[in-house]
C-alpha positions as CSV (number, residue, x, y, z in Angstrom):
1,X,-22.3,-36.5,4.6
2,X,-20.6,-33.2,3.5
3,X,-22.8,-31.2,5.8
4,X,-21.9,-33.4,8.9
5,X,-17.7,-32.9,8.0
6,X,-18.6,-29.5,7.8
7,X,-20.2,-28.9,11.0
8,X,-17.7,-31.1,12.6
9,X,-14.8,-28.7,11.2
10,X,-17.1,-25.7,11.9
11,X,-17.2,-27.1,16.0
12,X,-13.2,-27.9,15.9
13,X,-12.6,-24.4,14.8
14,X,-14.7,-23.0,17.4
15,X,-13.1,-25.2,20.3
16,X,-9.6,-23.9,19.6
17,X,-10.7,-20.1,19.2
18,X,-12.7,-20.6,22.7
19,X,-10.0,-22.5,24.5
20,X,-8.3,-19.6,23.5
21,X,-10.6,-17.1,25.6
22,X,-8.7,-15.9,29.0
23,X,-11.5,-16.5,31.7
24,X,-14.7,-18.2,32.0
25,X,-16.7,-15.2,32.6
26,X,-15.5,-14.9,28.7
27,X,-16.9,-18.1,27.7
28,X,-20.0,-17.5,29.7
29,X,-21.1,-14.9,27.6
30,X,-19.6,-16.1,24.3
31,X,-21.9,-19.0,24.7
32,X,-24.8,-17.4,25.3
33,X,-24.5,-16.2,21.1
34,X,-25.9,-18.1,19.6
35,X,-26.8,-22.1,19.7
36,X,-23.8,-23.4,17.9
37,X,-21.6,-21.4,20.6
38,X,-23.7,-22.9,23.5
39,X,-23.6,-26.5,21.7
40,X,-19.6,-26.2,21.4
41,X,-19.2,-24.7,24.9
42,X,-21.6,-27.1,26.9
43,X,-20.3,-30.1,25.7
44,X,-18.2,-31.9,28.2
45,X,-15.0,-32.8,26.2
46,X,-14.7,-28.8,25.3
47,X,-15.0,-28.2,28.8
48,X,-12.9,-30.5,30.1
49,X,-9.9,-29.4,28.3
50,X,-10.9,-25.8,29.3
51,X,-11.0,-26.6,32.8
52,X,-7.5,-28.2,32.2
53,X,-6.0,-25.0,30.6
54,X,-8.3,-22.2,33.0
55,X,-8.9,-23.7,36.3
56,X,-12.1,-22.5,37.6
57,X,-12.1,-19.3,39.6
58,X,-12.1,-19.0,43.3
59,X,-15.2,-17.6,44.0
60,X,-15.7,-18.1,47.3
61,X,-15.8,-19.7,51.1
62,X,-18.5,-22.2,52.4
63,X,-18.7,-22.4,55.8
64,X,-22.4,-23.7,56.5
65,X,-23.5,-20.5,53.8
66,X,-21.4,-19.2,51.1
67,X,-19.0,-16.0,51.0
68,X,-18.8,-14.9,48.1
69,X,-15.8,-12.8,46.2
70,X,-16.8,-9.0,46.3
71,X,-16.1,-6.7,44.5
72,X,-14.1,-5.4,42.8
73,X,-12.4,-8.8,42.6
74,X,-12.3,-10.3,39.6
75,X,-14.5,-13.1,40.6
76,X,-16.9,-11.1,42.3
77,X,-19.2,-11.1,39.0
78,X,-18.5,-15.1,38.8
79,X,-19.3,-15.6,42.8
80,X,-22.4,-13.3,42.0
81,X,-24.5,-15.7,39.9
82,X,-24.4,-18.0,43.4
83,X,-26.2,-16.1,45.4
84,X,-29.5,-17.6,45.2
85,X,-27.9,-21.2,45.5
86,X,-28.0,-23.6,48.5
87,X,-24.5,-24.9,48.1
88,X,-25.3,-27.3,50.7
89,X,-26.1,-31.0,50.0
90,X,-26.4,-32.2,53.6
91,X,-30.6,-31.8,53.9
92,X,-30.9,-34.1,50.6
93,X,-29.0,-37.0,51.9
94,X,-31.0,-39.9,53.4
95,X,-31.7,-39.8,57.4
96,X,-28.6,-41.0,59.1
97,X,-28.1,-42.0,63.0
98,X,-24.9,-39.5,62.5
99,X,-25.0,-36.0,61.4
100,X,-23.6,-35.3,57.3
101,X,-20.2,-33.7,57.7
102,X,-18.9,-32.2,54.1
103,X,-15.5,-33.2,53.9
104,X,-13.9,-31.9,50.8
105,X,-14.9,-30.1,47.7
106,X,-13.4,-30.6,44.1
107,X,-14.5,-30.1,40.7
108,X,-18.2,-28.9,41.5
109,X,-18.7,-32.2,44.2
110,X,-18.8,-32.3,47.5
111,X,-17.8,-35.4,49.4
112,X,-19.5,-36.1,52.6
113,X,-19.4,-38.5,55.6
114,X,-21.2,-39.0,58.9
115,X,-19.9,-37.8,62.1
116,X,-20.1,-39.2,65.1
117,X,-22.6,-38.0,67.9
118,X,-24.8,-38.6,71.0
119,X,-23.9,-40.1,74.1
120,X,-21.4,-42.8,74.7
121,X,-19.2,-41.6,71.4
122,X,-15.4,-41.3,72.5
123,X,-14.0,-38.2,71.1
124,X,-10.3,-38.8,71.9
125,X,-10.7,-42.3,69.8
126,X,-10.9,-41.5,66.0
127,X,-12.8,-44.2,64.3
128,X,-12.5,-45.6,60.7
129,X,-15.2,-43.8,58.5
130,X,-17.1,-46.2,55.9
131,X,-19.8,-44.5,54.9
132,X,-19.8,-41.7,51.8
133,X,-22.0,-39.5,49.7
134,X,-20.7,-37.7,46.4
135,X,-23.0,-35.0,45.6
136,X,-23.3,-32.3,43.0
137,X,-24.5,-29.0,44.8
138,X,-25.3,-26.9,41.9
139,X,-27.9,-29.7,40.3
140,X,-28.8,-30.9,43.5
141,X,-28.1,-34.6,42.7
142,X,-26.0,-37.0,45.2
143,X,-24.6,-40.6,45.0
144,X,-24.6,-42.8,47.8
145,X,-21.2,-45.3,47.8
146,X,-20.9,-48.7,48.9
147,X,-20.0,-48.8,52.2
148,X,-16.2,-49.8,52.6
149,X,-16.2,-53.7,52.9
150,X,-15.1,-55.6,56.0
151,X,-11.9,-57.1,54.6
152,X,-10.5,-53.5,54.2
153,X,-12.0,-52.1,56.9
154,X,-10.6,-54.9,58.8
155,X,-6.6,-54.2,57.8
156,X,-7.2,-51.0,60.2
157,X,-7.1,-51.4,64.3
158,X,-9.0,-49.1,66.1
159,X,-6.6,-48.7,69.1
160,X,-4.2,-47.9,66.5
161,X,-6.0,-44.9,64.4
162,X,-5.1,-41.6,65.2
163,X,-7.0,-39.8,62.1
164,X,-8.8,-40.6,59.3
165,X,-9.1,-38.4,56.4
166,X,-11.5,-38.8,53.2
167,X,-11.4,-36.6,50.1
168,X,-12.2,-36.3,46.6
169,X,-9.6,-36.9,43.9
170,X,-9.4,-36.5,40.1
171,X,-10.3,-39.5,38.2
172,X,-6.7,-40.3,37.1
173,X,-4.6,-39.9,33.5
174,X,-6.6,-41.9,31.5
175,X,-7.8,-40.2,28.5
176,X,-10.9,-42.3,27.8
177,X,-12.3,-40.8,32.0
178,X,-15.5,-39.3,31.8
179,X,-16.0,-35.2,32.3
180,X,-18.0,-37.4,35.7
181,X,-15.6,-39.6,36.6
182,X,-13.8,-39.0,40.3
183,X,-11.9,-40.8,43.1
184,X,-12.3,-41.0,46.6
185,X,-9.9,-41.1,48.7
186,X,-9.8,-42.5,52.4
187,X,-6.3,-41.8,54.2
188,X,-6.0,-44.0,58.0
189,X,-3.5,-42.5,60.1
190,X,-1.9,-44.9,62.5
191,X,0.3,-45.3,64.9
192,X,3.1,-46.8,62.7
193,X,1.9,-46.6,59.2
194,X,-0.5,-45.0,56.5
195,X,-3.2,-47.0,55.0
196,X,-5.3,-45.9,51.9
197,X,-8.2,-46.7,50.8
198,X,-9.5,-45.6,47.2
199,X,-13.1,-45.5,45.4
200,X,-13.4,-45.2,41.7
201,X,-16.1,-44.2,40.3
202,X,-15.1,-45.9,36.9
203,X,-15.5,-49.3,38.7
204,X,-18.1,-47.8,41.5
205,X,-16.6,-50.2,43.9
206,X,-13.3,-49.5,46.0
207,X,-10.2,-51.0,44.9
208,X,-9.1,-54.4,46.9
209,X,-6.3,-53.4,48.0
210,X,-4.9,-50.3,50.4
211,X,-2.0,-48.1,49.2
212,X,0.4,-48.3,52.7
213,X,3.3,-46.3,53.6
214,X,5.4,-46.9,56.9
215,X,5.8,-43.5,59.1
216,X,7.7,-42.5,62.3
217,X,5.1,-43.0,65.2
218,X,3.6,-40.3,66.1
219,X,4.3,-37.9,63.3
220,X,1.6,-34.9,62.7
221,X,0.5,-33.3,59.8
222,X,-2.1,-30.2,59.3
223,X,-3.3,-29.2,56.2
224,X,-3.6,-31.1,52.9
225,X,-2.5,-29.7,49.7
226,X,-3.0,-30.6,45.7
227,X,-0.4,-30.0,42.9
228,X,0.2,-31.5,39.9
229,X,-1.6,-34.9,40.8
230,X,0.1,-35.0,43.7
231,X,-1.8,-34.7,47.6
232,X,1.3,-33.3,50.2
233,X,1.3,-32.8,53.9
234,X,3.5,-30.9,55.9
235,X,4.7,-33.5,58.3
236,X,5.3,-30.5,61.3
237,X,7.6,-32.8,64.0
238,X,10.0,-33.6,61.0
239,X,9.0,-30.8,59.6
240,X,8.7,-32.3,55.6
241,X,6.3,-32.7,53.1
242,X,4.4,-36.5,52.8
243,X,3.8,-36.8,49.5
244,X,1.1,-39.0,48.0
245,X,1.3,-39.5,43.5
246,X,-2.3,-40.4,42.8
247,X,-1.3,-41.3,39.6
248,X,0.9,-43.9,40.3
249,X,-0.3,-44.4,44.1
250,X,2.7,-44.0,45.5
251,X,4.0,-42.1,48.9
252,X,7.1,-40.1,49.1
253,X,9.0,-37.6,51.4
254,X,10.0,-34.6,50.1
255,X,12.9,-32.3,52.9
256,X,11.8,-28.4,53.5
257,X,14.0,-25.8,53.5
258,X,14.2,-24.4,56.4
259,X,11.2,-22.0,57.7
260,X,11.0,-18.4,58.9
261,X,12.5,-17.8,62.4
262,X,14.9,-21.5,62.5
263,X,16.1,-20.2,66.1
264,X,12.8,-21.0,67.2
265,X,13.2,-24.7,66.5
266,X,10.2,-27.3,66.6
267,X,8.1,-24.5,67.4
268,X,9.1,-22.8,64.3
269,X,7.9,-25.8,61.9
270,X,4.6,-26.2,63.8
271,X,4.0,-22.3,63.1
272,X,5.1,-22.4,59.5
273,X,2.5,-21.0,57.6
274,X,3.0,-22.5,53.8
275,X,1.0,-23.3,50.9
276,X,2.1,-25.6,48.2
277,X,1.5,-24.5,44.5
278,X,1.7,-26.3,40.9
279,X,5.3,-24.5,39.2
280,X,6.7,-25.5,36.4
281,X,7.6,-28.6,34.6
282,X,6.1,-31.0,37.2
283,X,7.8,-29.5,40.2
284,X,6.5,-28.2,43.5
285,X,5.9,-24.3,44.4
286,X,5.7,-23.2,48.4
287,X,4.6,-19.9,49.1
288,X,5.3,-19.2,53.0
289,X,4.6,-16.3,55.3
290,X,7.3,-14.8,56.7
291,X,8.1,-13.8,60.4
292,X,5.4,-12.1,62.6
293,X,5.9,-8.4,62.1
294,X,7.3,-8.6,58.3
295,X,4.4,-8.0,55.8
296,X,5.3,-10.4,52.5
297,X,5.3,-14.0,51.9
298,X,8.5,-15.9,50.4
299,X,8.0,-18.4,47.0
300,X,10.4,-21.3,46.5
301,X,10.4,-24.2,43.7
302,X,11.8,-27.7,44.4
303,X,14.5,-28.4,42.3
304,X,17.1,-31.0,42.2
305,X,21.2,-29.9,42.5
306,X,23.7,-32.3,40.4
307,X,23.8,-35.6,42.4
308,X,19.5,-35.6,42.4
309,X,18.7,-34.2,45.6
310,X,15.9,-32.0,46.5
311,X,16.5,-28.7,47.3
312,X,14.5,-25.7,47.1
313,X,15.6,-22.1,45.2
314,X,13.9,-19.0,46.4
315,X,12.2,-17.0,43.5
316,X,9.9,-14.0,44.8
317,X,9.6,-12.1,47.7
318,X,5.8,-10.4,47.5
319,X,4.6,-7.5,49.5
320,X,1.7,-8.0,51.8
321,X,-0.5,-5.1,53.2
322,X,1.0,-4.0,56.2
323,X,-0.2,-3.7,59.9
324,X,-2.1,-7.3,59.7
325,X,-1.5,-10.9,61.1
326,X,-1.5,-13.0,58.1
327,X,-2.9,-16.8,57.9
328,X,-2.9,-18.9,54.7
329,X,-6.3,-20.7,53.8
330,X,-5.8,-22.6,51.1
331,X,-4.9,-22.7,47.1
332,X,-7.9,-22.7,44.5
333,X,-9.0,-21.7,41.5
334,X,-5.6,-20.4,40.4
335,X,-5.5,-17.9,43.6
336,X,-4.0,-18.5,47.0
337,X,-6.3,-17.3,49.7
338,X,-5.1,-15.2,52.9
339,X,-6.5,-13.9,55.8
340,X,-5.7,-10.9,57.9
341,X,-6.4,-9.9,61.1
342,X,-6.0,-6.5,62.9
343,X,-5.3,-6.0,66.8
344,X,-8.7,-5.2,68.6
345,X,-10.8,-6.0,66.1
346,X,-13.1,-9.0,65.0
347,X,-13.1,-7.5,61.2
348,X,-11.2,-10.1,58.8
349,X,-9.9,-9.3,55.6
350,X,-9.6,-12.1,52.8
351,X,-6.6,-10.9,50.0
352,X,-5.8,-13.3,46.9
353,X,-2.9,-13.9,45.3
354,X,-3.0,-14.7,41.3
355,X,-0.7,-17.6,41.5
356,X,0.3,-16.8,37.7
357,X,0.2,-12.6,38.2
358,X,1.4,-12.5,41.7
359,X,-1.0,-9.7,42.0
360,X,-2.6,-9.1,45.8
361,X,-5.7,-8.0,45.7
362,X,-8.8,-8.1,48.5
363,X,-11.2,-10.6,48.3
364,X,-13.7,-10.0,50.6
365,X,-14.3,-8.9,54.7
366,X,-16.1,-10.4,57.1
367,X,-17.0,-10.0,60.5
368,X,-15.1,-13.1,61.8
369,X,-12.8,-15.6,60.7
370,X,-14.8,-18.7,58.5
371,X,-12.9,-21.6,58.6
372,X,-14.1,-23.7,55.9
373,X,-13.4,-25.0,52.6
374,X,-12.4,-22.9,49.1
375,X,-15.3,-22.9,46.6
376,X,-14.1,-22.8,42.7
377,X,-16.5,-23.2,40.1
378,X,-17.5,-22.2,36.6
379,X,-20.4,-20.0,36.7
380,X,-23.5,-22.2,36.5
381,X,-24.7,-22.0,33.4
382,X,-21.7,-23.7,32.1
383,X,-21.9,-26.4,34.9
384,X,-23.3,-29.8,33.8
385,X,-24.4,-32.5,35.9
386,X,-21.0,-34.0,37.6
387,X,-22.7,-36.9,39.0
């Protein structure tokens, strides 16, 4: 009917003037108008394609409770509307011998896993996780997945794992996913090769077949990073970036230039503090901090010179506040987090850089150090269910 068309054209207008809004503290209250503006903003199509064009803030750190951006961050209002919420999924899982571990967070889930306790468990022997929960802290839903069959779990020895890694991953570039659709991801380090193992929740079973990838024995890698559908790891003792392409489930290498203080050697790749960022056209960013005693932090891009190869051209050098010892956290919600640490003093403070303003600006203090996992999110009200 006429009416319908002109509803439909009434929501299609409204959708490109509010993808047009800068932040989601914006939207919040521009749906919160009237019920056409709320009907527009909470469906998940609309949000979806905002999420795409303004990641979620950072808003804070969970480390068993949450730390929230204060202000006068920009978050901090964001970060605000969580204080009353248990962020933590782990007392509505079903009883396990093993206590709940959260793994990863992405996209308002939280992945979790058991971890091994009690007597008789050998901590020097990694073992091969099977057992996952995808849950959804803010609605306080979870989803139990199938356990990883034997015929995968049996293409893994053992003797031969050194680590195994599980986190979440988007649901891939298909058009037709649903705002709920997500991967699972299940990385086996061994001695001589990579084996993955991948959950979809399209197909809610895992995939019969691993991803592999042949490495140099005993290579180490520390933390994992996300850009442009890509999951890297700085390889330290060849001191380059593993590269895995969820989209086309593929590993790569990708060479470093070389880090702060190269006179140091193998020491000075195992102490290279770096972050890798989304830049432009596809390609990788690294933000790295520079030499103890030098307050800024160095950006490159990867590019390619005229034969192909990688190479990497600096861009920025960014100004730190001085008289701290700086460690990188992590990348989320369009920020890159930092710590700082004074001598003879437990007091930490937390700075963010606005990966798009390369603005500094503090985040929050705490008494210690929290090592845990970034927190982005759209404020709650314009959170539905993700599970």
């Amino acid at each position: 009917s006429q009416t319908l068309m002109a509803q439909r054209l009434q929501d299609e207008l409204l959708e490109e003037i509010f993808l047009r809004l800068p932040t989601a503290a914006d939207l919040a209250r521009a749906s919160t108008a009237c019920v056409s503006f709320r009907r527009v903003v909470a469906a998940h199509p609309f949000l979806r394609r905002f999420r795409t064009l303004h990641p979620p803030p950072l808003l804070g750190i969970i480390c068993g409770g949450f730390t929230p951006a204060q202000p006068p961050h920009p978050s901090a209002a964001a970060a605000a509307t969580l204080a009353d919420v248990n962020l933590s999924c782990a007392i509505l899982l079903p009883p396990s011998r093993d206590r709940w571990c959260r793994r990863d967070d992405r996209d308002g889930r939280a992945l979790y896993s058991p971890e091994r306790e009690g007597p008789g468990v050998d901590y020097n022997r990694p073992g091969l996780v099977r057992a996952f929960a995808v849950c959804d802290p803010l609605h306080r839903r979870y989803l139990l997945l199938p356990a990883l069959p034997d015929h995968l779990a049996g293409q893994v020895r053992p003797p031969d794992i050194s680590k195994c890694e599980s986190f979440l991953a988007p649901p891939g570039d298909d058009e037709n996913s649903s705002f709920r659709d997500f991967r699972v991801m299940c990385l086996v380090w061994c001695t001589t090769k990579l084996v993955l193992f991948v959950f979809s929740s399209c197909t809610g079973q895992w995939l019969p077949d691993p991803v592999t990838f042949d490495v140099l024995p005993h290579s180490g890698a520390l933390r994992r990073h996300y850009a442009h559908g890509c999951f890297c790891w700085h390889n330290y003792e060849a001191d380059n970036l593993l590269v895995l392409d969820t989209r086309r489930m593929e590993f790569s290498v990708v060479d470093l230039p070389l880090p702060p203080c190269p006179h140091l050697g193998y020491l000075a790749a195992c102490l290279r503090e770096m972050a890798i960022v989304e830049a432009g056209e596809g390609r990788l960013g690294m933000f790295t901090v520079s030499e103890p005693g030098v307050y800024y932090l160095l950006y490159e891009e990867q590019s390619k010179d005229e034969n192909g190869a990688n190479q990497w051209q600096s861009k920025s050098v960014i100004s730190l506040p001085a008289n701290y010892s700086y460690g990188i956290d992590g990348v989320a919600g369009g920020y890159l987090l930092l710590h700082g640490s004074r001598k003879h003093t437990q007091v930490v403070d937390y700075f963010s850089l606005n990966l798009q303003t390369f603005q500094i600006e503090r985040f929050c203090q705490t008494d210690c150090q929290i090592v845990g996992t970034l927190y982005a999110g759209l404020p709650p009200s314009l959170c539905p269910p993700t599970i």
